[in-house]
C-alpha positions in Angstrom: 92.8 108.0 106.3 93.3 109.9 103.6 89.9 111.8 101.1 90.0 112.3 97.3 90.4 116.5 97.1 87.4 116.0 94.8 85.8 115.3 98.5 86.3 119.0 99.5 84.6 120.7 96.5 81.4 118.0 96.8 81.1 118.9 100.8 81.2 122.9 100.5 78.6 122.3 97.0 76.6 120.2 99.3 77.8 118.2 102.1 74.3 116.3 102.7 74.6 115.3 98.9 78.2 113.7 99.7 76.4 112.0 102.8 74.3 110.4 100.3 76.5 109.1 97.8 79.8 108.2 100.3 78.0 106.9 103.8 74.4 105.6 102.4 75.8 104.4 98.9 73.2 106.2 97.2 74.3 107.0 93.5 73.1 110.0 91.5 71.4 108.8 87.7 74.1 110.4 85.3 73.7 113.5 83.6 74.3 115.1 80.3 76.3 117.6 81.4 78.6 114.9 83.4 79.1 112.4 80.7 80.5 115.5 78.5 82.7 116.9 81.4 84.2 113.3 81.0 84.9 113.5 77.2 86.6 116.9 77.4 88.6 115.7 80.5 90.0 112.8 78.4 90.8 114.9 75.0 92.6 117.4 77.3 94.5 114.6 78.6 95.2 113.0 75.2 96.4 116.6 73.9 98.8 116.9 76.9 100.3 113.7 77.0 100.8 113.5 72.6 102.2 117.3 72.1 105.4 115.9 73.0 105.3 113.8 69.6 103.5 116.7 68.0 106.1 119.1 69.1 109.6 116.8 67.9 108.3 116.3 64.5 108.4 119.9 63.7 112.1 119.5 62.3 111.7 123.1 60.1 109.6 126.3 60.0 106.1 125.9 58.5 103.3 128.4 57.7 100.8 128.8 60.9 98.3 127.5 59.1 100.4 124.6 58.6 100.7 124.0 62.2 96.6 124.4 62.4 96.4 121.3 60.5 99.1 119.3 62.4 97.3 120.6 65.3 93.4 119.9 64.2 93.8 116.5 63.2 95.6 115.2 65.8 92.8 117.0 68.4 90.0 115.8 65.7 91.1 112.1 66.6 91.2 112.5 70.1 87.5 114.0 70.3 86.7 110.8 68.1 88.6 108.4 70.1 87.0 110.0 73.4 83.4 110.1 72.5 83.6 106.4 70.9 85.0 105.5 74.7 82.0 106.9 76.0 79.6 106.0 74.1 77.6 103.5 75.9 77.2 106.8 79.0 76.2 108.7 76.2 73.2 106.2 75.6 72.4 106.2 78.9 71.9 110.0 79.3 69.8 109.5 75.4 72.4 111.5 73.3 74.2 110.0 70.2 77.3 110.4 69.7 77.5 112.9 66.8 75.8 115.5 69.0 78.0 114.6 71.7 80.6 115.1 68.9 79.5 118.9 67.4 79.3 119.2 71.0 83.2 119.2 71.5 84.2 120.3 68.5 84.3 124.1 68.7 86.3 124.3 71.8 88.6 121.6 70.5 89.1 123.5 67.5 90.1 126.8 69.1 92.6 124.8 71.5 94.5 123.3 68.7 94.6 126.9 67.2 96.1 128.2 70.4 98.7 126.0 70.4 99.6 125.7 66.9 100.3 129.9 67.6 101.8 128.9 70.4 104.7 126.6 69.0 104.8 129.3 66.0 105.5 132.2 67.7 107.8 130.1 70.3 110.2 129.1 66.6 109.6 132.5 65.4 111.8 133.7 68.9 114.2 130.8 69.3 114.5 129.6 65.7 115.0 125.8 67.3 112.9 122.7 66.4 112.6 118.8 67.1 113.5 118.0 70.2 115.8 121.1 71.5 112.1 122.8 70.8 110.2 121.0 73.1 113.0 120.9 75.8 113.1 124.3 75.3 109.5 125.2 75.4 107.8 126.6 78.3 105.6 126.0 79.9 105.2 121.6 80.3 102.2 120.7 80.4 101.6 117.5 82.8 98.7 116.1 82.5 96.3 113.8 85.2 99.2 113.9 87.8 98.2 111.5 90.6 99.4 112.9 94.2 98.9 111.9 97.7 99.8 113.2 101.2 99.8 111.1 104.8 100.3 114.6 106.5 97.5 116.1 104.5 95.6 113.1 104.2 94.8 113.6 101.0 95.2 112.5 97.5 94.0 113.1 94.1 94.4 113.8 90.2 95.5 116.8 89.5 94.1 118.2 85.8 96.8 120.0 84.4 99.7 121.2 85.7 102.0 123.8 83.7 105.7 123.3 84.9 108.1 126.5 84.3 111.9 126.8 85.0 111.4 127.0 88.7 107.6 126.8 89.2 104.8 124.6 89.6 100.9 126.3 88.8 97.8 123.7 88.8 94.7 123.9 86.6 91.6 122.5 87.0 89.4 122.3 83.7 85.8 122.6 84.7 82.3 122.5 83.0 79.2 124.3 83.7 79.1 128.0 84.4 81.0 130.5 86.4 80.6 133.2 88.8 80.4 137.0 87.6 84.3 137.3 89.4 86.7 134.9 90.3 85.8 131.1 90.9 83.5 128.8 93.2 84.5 128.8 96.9 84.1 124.7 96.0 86.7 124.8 93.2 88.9 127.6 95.2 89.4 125.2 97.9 90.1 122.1 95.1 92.8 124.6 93.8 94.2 125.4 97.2 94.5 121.4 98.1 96.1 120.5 94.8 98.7 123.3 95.5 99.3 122.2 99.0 100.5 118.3 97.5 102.3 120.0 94.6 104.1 121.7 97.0 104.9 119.1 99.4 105.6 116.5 96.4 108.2 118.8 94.7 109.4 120.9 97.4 108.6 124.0 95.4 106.6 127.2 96.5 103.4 127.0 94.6 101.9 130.4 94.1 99.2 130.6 92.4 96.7 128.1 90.4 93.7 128.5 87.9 90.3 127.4 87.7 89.6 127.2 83.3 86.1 127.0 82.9 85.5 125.4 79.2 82.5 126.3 78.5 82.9 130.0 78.8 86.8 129.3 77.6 87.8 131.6 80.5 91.2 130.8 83.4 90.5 132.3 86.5 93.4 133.4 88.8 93.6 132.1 92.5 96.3 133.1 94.4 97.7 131.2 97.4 98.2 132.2 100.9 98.3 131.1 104.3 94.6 131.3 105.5 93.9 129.0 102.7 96.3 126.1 103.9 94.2 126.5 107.2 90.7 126.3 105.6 91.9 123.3 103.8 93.0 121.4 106.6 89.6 122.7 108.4 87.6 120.9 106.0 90.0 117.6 105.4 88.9 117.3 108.9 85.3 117.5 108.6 85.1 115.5 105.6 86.6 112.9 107.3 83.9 113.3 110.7 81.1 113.2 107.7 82.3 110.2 106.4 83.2 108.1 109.7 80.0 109.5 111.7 76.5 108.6 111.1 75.3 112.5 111.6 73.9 113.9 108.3 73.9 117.5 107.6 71.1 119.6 107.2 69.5 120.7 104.1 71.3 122.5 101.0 70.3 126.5 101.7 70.3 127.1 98.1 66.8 125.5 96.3 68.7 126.0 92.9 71.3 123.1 93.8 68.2 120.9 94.8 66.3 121.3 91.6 69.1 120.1 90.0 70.2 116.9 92.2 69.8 113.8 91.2 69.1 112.7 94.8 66.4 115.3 95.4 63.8 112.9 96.0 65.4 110.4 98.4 67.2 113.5 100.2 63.5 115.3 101.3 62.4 111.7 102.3 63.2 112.0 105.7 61.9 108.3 106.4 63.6 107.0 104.1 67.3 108.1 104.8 66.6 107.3 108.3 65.5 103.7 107.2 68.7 104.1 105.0 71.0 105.1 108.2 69.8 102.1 110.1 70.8 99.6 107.8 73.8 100.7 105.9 75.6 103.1 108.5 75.9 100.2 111.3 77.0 97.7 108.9 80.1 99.3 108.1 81.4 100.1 111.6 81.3 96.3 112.1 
């Protein structure tokens, strides 16, 4: 068997919540903040997989603000193209999609600034364009890398991640807010699995990874080592006992998680998830 990674950042947020939606079927209505997270995942991944194009047209030195254009309306199209894709979601969570669209728009904006500098200040050192630049340039950006492991027994989609000469570093791009210092223990532990299949898929050390939370347009630093190969492997393991055993975990200790869950009320009906474990857990072990 092998679990999604996403798998180990839903059981430490709330394991009864993954009980609920992987073992009793039980989906969460969508959310606002969701059906955003989804449009800016899929304009990240349209940036990452077009610069290449972007990058080989550049054939002679232009002004920066010259490259700001290149740069904007190529994004600009993406965050139309992406929120057009979504725009039945976006009806069913009642927002239009020109909100959804000024929405976007800022943060797309200042990453197509970024990397317009970027490529400018990379020519301005290496005075080499087309496609020497972007052979040249570092670092790669992969995008949406899919990766699985029998001997971690897991898989998943990794975000971004930025390939140097010798050196692999994942990034997961995440919406919604962020602790005072450093990053979720949930999206810690995502970091740690996606650098334990990088490494095992290229055979390369991975050090380090980052957690860039959009909305506060911060990258926060997690560095690898050992204990945190352990702790993943810990909780690959009691994912899987979650999903394969009809035992659901005790209530979320934090009341701030529940007043925000979708599955609040079905999850303090204590009847009703029994009723629920009854009919739906025996019918799968058959």
């Amino acid at each position: 068997m092998k679990i999604s990674v996403t798998l180990l950042s839903s059981y430490l947020y709330c394991s009864r919540k993954l009980f609920l939606e992987k073992v009793l079927k039980l989906a969460e209505p969508p959310k606002e903040s969701l059906v955003m997270g989804s449009i800016r995942h899929e304009i990240y991944d349209n940036i990452n997989k077009n610069e290449e194009q972007i990058v080989i047209n550049i054939e002679e030195k232009v002004p920066l603000e010259e490259l700001n254009v290149i740069y904007r309306q190529k994004f600009l199209e993406f965050l139309r193209k992406a929120v057009l894709n979504n725009k039945k979601r976006l009806e069913d969570v009642k927002l239009n999609m020109l909100d959804a669209y000024k929405k976007s728009y800022p943060y797309v904006i200042e990453e197509s600034q970024l990397r317009a500098l970027n490529i400018f200040n990379f020519i301005e050192e290496h005075n080499i364009f087309g496609k020497e630049l972007w052979e040249k340039l570092t670092p790669k950006i992969i995008s949406e890398l899919r990766i699985e492991s029998d001997e971690l027994k897991l898989k998943g989609i990794v975000d971004q991640i930025h390939v140097y000469e010798n050196e692999y570093v994942p990034f997961e791009l995440k919406t919604g807010s962020m602790p005072q210092s450093g990053v979720w223990p949930s999206h810690r532990i995502q970091i740690a699995a996606y650098s334990m299949l990088l490494q095992e898929h290229f055979n390369k050390p991975v050090k380090e990874g980052f957690v860039y939370y959009l909305d506060s347009k911060e990258k926060r630093h997690v560095a690898m080592n050992p204990f945190m190969r352990d702790e993943v492997k810990k909780i690959v393991n009691d994912v899987i006992s979650l999903l394969e055993n009809n035992n659901i975990p005790d209530f979320c200790d934090n009341k701030n998680k529940c007043i925000k869950c979708g599955l609040k009320e079905t999850c303090y009906n204590e009847e009703e998830v029994n009723n629920l474990i009854k009919v739906k857990v025996p019918s799968q072990n058959t």
